[in-house]
HTML snippet that shows the backbone in 3Dmol.js (N, CA, C, O; Angstrom):
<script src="https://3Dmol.org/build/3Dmol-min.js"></script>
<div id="view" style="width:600px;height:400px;position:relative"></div>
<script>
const pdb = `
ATOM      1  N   UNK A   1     127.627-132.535   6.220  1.00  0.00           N
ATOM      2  CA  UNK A   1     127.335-131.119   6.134  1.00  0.00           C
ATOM      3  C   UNK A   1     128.624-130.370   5.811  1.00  0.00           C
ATOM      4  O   UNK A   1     129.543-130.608   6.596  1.00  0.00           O
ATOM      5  N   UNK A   2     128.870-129.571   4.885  1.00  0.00           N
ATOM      6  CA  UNK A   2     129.630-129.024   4.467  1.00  0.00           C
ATOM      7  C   UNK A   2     130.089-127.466   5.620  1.00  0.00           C
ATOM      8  O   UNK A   2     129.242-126.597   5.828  1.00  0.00           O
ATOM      9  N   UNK A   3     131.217-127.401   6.105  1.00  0.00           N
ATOM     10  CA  UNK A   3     131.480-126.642   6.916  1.00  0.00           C
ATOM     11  C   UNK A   3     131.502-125.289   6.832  1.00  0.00           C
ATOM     12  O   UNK A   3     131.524-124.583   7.840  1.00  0.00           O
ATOM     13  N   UNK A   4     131.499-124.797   5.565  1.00  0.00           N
ATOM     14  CA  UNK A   4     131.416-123.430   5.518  1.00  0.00           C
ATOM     15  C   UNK A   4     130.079-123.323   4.832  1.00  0.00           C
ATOM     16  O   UNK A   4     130.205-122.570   3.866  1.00  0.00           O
ATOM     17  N   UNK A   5     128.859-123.773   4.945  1.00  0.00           N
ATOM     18  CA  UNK A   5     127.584-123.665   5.054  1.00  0.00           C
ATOM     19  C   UNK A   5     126.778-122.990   6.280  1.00  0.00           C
ATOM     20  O   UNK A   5     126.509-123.675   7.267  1.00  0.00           O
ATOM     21  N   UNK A   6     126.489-121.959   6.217  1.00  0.00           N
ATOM     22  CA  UNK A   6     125.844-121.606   7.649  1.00  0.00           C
ATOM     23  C   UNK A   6     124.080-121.938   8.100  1.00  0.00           C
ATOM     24  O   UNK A   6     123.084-121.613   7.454  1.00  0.00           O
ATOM     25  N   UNK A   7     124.127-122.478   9.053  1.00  0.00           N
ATOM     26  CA  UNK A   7     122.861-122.865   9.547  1.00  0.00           C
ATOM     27  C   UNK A   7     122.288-121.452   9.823  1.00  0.00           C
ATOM     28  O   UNK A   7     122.802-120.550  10.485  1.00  0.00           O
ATOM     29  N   UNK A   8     121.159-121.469   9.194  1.00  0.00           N
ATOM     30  CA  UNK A   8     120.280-120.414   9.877  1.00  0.00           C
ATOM     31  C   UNK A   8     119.426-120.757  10.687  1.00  0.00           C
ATOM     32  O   UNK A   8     118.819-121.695  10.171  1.00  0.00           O
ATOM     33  N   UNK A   9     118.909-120.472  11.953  1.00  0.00           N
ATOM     34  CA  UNK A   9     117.706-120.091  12.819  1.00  0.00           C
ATOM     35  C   UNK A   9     116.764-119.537  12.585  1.00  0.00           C
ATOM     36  O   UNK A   9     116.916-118.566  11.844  1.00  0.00           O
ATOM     37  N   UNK A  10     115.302-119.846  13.080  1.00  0.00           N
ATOM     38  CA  UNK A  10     114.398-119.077  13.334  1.00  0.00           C
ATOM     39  C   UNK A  10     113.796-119.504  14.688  1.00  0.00           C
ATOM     40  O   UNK A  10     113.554-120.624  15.138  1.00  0.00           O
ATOM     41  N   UNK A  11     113.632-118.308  15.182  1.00  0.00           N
ATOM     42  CA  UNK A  11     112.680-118.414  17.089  1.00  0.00           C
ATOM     43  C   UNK A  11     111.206-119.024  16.421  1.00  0.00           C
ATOM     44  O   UNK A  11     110.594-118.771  15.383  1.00  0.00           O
ATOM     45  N   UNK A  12     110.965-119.973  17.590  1.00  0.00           N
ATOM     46  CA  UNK A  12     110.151-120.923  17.670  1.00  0.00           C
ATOM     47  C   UNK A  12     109.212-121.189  18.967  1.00  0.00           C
ATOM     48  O   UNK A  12     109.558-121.751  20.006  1.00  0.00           O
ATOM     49  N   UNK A  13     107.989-120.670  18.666  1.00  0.00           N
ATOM     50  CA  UNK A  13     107.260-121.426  20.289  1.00  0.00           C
ATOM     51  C   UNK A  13     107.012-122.667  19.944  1.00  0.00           C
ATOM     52  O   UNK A  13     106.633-123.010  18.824  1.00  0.00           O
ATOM     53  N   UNK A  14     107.239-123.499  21.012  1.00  0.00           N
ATOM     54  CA  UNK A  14     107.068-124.949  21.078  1.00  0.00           C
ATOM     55  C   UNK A  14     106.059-124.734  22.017  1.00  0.00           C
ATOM     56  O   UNK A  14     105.782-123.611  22.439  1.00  0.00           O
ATOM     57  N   UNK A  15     105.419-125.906  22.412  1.00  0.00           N
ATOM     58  CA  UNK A  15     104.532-126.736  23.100  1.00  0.00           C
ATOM     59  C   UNK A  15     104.748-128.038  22.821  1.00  0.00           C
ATOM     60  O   UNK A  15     104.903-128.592  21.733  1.00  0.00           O
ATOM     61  N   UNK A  16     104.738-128.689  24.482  1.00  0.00           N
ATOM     62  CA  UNK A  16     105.011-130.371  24.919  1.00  0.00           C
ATOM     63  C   UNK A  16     104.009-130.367  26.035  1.00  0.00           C
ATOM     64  O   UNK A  16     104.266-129.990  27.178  1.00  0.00           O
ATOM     65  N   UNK A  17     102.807-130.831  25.606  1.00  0.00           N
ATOM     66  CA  UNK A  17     101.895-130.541  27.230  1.00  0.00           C
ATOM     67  C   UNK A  17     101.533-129.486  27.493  1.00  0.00           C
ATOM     68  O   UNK A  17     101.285-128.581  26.697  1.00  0.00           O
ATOM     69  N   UNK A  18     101.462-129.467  28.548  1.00  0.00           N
ATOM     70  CA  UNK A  18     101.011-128.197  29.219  1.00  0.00           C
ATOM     71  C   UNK A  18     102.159-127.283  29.317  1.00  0.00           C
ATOM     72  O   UNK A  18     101.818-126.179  29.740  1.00  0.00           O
ATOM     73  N   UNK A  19     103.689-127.424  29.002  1.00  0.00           N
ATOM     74  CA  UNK A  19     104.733-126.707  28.569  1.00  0.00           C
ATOM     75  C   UNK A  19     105.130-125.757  27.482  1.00  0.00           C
ATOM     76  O   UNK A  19     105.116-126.368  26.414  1.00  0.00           O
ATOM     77  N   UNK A  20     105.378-124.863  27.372  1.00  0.00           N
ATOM     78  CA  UNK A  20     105.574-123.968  26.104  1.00  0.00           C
ATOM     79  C   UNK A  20     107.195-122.817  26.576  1.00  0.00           C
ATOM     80  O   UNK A  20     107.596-122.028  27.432  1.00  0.00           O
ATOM     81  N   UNK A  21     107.538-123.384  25.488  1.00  0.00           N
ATOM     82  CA  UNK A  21     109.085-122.510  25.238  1.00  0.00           C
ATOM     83  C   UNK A  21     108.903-121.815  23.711  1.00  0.00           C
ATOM     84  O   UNK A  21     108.016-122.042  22.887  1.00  0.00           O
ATOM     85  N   UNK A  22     110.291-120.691  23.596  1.00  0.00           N
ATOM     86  CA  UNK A  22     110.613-120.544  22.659  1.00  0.00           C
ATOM     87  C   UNK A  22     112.397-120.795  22.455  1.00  0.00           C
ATOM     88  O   UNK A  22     113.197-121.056  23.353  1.00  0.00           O
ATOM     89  N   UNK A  23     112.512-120.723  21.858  1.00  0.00           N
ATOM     90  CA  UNK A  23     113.261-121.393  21.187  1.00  0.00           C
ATOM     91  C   UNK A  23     114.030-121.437  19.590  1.00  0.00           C
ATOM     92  O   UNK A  23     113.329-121.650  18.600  1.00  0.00           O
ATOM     93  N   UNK A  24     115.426-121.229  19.472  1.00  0.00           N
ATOM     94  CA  UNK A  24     115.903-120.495  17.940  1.00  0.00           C
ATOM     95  C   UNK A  24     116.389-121.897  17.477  1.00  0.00           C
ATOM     96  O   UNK A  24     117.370-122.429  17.996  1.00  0.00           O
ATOM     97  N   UNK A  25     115.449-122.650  16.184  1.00  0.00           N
ATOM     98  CA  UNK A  25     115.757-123.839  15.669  1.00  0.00           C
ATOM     99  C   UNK A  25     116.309-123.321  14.659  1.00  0.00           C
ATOM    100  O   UNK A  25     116.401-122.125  14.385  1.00  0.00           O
ATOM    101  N   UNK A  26     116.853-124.617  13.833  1.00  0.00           N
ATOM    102  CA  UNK A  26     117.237-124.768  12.592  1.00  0.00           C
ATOM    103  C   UNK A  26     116.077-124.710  11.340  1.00  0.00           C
ATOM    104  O   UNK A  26     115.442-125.690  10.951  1.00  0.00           O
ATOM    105  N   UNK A  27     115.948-123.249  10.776  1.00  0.00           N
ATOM    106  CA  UNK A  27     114.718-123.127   9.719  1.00  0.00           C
ATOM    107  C   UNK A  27     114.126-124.321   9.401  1.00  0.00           C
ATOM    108  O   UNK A  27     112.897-124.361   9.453  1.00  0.00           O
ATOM    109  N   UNK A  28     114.912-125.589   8.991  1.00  0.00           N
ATOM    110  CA  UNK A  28     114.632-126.689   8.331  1.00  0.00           C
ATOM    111  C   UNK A  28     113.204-127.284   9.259  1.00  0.00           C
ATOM    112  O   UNK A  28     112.292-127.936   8.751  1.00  0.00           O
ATOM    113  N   UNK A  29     113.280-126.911  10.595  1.00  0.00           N
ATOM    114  CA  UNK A  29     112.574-127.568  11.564  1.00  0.00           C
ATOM    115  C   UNK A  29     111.347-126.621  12.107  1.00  0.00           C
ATOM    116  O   UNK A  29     110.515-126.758  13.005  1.00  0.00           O
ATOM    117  N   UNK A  30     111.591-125.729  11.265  1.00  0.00           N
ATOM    118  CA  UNK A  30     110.835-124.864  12.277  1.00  0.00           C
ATOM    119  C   UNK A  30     109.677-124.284  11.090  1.00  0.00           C
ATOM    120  O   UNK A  30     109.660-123.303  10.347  1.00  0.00           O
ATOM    121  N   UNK A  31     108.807-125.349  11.319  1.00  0.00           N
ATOM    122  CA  UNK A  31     107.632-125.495  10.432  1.00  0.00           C
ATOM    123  C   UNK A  31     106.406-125.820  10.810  1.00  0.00           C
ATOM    124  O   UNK A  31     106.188-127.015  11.004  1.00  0.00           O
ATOM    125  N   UNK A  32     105.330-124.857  11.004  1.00  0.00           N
ATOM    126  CA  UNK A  32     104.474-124.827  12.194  1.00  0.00           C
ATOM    127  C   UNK A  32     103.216-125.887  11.742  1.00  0.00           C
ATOM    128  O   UNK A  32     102.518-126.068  10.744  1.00  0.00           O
ATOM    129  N   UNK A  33     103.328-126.321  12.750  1.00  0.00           N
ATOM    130  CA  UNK A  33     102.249-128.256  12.608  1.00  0.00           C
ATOM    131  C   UNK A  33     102.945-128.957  12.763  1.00  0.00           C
ATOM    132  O   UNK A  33     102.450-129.957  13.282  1.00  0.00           O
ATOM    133  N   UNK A  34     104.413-129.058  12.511  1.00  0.00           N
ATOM    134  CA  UNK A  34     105.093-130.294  12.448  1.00  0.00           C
ATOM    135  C   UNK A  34     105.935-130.296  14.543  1.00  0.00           C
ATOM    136  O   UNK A  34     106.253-129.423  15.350  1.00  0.00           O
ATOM    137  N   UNK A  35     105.935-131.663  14.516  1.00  0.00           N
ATOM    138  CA  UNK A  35     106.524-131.946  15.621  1.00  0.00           C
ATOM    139  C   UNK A  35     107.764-132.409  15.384  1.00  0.00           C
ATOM    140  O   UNK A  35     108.057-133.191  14.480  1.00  0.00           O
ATOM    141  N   UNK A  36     108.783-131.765  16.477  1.00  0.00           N
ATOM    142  CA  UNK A  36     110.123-132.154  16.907  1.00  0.00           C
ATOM    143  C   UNK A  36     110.624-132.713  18.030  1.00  0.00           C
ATOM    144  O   UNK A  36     109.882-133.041  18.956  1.00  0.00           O
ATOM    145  N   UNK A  37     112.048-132.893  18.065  1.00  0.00           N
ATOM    146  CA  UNK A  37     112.573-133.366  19.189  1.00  0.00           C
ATOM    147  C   UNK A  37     113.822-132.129  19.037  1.00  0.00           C
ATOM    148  O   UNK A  37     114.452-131.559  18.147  1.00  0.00           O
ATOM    149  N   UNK A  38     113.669-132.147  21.081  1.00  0.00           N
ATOM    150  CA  UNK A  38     114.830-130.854  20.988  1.00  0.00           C
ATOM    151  C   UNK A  38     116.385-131.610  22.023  1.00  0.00           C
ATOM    152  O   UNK A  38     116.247-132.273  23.051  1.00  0.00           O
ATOM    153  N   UNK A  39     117.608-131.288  21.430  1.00  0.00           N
ATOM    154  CA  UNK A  39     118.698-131.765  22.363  1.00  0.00           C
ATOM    155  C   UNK A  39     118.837-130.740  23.498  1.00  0.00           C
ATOM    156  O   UNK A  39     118.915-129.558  23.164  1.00  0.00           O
ATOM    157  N   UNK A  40     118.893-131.177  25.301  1.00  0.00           N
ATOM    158  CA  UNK A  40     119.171-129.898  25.987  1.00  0.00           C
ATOM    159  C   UNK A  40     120.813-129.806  26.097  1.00  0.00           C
ATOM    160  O   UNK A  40     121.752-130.489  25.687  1.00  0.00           O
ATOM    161  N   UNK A  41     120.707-128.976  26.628  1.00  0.00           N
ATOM    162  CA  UNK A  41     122.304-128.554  26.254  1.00  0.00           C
ATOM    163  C   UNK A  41     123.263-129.169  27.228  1.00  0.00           C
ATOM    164  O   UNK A  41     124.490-129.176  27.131  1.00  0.00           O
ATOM    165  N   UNK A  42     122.382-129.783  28.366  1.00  0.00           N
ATOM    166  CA  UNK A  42     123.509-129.179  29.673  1.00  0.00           C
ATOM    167  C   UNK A  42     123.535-131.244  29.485  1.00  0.00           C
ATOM    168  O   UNK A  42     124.560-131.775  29.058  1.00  0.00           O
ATOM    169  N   UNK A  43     122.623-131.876  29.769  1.00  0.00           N
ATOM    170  CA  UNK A  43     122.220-133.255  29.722  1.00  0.00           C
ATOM    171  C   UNK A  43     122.811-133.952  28.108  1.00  0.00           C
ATOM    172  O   UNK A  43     123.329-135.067  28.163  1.00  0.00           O
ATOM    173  N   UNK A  44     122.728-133.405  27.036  1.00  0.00           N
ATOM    174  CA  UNK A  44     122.553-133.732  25.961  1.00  0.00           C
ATOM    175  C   UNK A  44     121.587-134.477  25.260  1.00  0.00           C
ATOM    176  O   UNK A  44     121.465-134.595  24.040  1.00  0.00           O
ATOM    177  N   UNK A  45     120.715-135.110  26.435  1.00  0.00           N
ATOM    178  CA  UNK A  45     119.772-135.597  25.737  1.00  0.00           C
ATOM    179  C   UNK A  45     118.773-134.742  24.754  1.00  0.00           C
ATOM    180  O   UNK A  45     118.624-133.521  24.692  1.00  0.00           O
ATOM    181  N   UNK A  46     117.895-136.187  23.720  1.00  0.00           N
ATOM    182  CA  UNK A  46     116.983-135.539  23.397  1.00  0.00           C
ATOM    183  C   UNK A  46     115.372-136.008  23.972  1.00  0.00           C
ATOM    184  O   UNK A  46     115.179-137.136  24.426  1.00  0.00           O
ATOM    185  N   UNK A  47     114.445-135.130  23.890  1.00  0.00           N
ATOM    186  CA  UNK A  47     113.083-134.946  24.168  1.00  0.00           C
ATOM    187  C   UNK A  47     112.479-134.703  22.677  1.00  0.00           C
ATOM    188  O   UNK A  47     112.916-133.840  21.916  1.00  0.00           O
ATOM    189  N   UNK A  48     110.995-135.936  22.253  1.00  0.00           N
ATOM    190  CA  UNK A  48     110.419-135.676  21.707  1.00  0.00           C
ATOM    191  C   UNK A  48     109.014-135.125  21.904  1.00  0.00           C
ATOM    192  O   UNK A  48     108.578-135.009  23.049  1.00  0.00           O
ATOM    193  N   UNK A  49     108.270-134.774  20.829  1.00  0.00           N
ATOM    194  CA  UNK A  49     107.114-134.829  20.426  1.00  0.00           C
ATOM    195  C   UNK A  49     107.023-132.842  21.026  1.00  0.00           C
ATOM    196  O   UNK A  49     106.068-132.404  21.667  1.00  0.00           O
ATOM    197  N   UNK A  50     107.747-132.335  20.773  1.00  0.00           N
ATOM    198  CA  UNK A  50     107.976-130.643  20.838  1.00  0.00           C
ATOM    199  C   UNK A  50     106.723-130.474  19.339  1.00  0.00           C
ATOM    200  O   UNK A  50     106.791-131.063  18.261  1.00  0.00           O
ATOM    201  N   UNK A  51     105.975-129.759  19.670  1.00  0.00           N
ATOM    202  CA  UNK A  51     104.950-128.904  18.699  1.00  0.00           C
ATOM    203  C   UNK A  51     105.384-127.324  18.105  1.00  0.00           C
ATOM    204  O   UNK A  51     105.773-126.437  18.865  1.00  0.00           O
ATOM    205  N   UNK A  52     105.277-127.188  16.964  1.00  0.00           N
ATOM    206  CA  UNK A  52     105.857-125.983  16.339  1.00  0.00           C
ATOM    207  C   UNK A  52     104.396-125.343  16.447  1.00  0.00           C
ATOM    208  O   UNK A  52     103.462-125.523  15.666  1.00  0.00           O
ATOM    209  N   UNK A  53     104.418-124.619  17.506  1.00  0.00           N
ATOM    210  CA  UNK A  53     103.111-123.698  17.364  1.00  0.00           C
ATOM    211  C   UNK A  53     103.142-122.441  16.564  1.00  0.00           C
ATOM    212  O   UNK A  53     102.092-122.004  16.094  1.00  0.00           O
ATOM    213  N   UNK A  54     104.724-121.593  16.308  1.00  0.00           N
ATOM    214  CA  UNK A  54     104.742-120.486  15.467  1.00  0.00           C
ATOM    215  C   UNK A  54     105.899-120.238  15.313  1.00  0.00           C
ATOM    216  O   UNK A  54     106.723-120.635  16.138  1.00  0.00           O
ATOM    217  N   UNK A  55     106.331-119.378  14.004  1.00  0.00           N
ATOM    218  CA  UNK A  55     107.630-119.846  13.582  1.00  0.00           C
ATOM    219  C   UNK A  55     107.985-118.272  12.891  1.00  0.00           C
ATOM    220  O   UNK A  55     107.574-117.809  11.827  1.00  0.00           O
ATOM    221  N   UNK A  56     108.781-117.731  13.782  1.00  0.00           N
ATOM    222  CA  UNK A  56     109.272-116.286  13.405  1.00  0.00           C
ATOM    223  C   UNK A  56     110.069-115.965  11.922  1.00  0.00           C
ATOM    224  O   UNK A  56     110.458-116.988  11.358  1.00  0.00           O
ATOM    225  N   UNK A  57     110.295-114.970  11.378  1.00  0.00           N
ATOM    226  CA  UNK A  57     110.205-115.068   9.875  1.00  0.00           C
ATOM    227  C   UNK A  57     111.753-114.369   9.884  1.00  0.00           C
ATOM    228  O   UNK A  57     112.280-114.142   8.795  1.00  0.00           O
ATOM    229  N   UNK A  58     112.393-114.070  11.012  1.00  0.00           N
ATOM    230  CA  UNK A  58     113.258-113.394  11.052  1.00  0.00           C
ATOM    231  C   UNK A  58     114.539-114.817  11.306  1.00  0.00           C
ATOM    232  O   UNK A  58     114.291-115.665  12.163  1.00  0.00           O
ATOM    233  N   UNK A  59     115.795-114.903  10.499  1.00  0.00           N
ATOM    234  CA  UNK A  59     116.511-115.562  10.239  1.00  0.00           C
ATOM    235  C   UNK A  59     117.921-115.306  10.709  1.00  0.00           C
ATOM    236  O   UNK A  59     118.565-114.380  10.217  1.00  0.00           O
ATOM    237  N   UNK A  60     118.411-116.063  11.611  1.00  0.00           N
ATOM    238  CA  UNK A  60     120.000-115.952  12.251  1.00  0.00           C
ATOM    239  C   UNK A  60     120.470-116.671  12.104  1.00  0.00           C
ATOM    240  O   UNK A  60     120.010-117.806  11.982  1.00  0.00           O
ATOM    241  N   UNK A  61     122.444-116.118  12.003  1.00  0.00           N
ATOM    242  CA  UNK A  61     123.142-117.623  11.765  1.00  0.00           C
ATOM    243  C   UNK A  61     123.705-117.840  13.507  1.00  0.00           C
ATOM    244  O   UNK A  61     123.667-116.940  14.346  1.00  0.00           O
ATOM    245  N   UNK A  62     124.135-119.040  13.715  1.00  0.00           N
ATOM    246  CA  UNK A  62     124.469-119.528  14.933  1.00  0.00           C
ATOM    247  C   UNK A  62     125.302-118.719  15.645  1.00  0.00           C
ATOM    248  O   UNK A  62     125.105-118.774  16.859  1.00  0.00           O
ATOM    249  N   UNK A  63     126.389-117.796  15.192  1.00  0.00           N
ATOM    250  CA  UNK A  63     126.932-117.332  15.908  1.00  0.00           C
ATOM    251  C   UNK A  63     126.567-115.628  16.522  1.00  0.00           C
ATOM    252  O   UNK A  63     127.079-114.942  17.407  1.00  0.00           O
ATOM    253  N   UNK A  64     125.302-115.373  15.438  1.00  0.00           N
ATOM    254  CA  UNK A  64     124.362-114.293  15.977  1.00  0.00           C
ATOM    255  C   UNK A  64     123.919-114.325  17.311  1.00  0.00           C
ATOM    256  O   UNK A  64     123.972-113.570  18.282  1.00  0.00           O
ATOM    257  N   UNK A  65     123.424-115.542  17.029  1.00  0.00           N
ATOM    258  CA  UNK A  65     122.254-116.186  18.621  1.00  0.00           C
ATOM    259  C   UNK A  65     123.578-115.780  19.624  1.00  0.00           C
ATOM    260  O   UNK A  65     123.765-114.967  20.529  1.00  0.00           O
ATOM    261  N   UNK A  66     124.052-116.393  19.216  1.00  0.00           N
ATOM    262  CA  UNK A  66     125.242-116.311  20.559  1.00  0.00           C
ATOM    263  C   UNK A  66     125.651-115.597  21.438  1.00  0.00           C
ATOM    264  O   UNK A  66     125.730-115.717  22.660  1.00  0.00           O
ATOM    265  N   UNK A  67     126.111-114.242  20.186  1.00  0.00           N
ATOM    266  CA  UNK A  67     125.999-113.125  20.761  1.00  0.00           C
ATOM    267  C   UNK A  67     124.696-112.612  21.223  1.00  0.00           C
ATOM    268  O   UNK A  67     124.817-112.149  22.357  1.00  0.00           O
ATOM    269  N   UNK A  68     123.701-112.538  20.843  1.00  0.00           N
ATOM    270  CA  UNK A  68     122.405-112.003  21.300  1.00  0.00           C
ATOM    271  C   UNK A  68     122.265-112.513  22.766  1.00  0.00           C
ATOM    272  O   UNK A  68     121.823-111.799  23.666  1.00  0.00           O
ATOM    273  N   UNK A  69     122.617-113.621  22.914  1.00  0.00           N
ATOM    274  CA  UNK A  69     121.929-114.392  24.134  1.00  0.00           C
ATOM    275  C   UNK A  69     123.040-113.801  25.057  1.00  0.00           C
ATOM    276  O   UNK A  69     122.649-113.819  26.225  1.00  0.00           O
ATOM    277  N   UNK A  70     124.456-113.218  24.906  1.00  0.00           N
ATOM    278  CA  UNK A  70     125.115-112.713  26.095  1.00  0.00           C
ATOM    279  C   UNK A  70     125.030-111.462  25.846  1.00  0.00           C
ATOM    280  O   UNK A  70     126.166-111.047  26.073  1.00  0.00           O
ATOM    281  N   UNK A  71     124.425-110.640  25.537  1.00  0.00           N
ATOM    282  CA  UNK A  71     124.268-109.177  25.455  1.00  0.00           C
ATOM    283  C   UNK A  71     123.602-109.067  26.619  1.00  0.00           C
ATOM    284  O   UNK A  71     124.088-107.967  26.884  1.00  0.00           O
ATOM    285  N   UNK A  72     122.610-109.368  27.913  1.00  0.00           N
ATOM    286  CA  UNK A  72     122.544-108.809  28.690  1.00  0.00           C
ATOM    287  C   UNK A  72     123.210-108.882  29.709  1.00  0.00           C
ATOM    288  O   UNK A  72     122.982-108.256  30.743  1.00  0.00           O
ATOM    289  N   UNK A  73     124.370-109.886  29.466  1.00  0.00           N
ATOM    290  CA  UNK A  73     125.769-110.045  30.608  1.00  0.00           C
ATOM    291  C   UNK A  73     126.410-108.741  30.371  1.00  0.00           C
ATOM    292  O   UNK A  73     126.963-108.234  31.348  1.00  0.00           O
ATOM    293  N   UNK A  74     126.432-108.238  29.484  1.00  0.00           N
ATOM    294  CA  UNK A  74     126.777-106.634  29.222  1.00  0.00           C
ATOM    295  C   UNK A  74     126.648-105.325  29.237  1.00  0.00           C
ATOM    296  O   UNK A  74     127.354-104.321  29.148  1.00  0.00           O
ATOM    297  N   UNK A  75     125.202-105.711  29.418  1.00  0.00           N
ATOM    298  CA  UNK A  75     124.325-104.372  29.485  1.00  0.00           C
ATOM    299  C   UNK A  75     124.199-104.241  31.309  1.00  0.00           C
ATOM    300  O   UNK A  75     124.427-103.126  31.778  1.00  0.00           O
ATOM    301  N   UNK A  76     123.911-105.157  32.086  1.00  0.00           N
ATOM    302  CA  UNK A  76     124.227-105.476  33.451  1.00  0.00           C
ATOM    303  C   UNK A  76     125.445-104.949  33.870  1.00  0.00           C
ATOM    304  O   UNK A  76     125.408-104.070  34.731  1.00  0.00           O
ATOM    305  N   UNK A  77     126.750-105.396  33.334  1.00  0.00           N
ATOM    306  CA  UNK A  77     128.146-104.746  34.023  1.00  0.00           C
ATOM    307  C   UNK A  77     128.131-103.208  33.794  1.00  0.00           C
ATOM    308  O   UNK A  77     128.640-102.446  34.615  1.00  0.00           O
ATOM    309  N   UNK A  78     127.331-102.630  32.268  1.00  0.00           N
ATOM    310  CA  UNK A  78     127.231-101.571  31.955  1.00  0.00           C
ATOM    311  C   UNK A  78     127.050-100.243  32.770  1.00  0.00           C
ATOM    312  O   UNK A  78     127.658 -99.188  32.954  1.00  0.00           O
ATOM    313  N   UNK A  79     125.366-101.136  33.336  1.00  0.00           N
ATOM    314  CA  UNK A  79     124.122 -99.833  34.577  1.00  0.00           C
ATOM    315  C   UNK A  79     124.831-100.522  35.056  1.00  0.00           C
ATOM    316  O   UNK A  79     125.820 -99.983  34.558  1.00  0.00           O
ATOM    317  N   UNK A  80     125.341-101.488  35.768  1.00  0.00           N
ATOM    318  CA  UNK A  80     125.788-101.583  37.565  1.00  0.00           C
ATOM    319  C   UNK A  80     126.153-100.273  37.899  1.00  0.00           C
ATOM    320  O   UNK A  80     126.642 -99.390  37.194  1.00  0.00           O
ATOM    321  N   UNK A  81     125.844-100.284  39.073  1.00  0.00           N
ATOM    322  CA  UNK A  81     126.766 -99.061  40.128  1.00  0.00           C
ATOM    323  C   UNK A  81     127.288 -99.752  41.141  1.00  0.00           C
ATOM    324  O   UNK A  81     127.956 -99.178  42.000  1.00  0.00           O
TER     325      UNK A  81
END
`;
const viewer = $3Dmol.createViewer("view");
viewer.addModel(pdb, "pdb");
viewer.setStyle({}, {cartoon: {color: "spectrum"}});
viewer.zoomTo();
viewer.render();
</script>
C-alpha cells in the first residue's frame, strides 16, 4: 500500500448473531450483503463472519475518525463546572 494514499471510511452496522454494532470500515469492505471479519483493537485479534447490514454514504479519512471519536473528551472538559 502506498503511503501517501488515504484510506477512506464509511460507518457500518454490522450484525454477528444476535449482536449489532456500528462501526467506520474501510469503503472497500463496507458493502452491504457481504460478510467480514473485524480486528479489535485492544486484543488484536480478528472475529469473523460480521454482516454488512448498511453502509453510510458519507466518507472519512482515518485521521478524521480520530478526531471525531475524541471530540466528546472536549466538549465534557468544556460544560464541566
Amino acid at each position: 500500500m502506498k503511503k501517501n494514499k488515504k484510506i477512506e471510511y464509511c460507518q457500518c452496522q454490522l450484525r454477528r448473531g444476535n449482536s449489532e454494532i456500528v462501526s467506520w470500515i474501510p469503503k472497500q469492505y463496507g458493502k452491504v450483503g457481504q460478510y467480514i471479519k473485524l480486528k479489535n483493537r485492544e486484543t488484536k485479534e480478528w472475529t469473523d463472519g460480521w454482516f454488512v447490514v448498511s453502509a453510510g454514504s458519507l466518507l472519512l479519512d482515518h485521521s478524521t475518525i480520530i478526531d471525531r471519536e475524541n471530540d466528546h473528551k472536549h466538549a465534557r472538559k468544556a460544560s464541566d463546572i
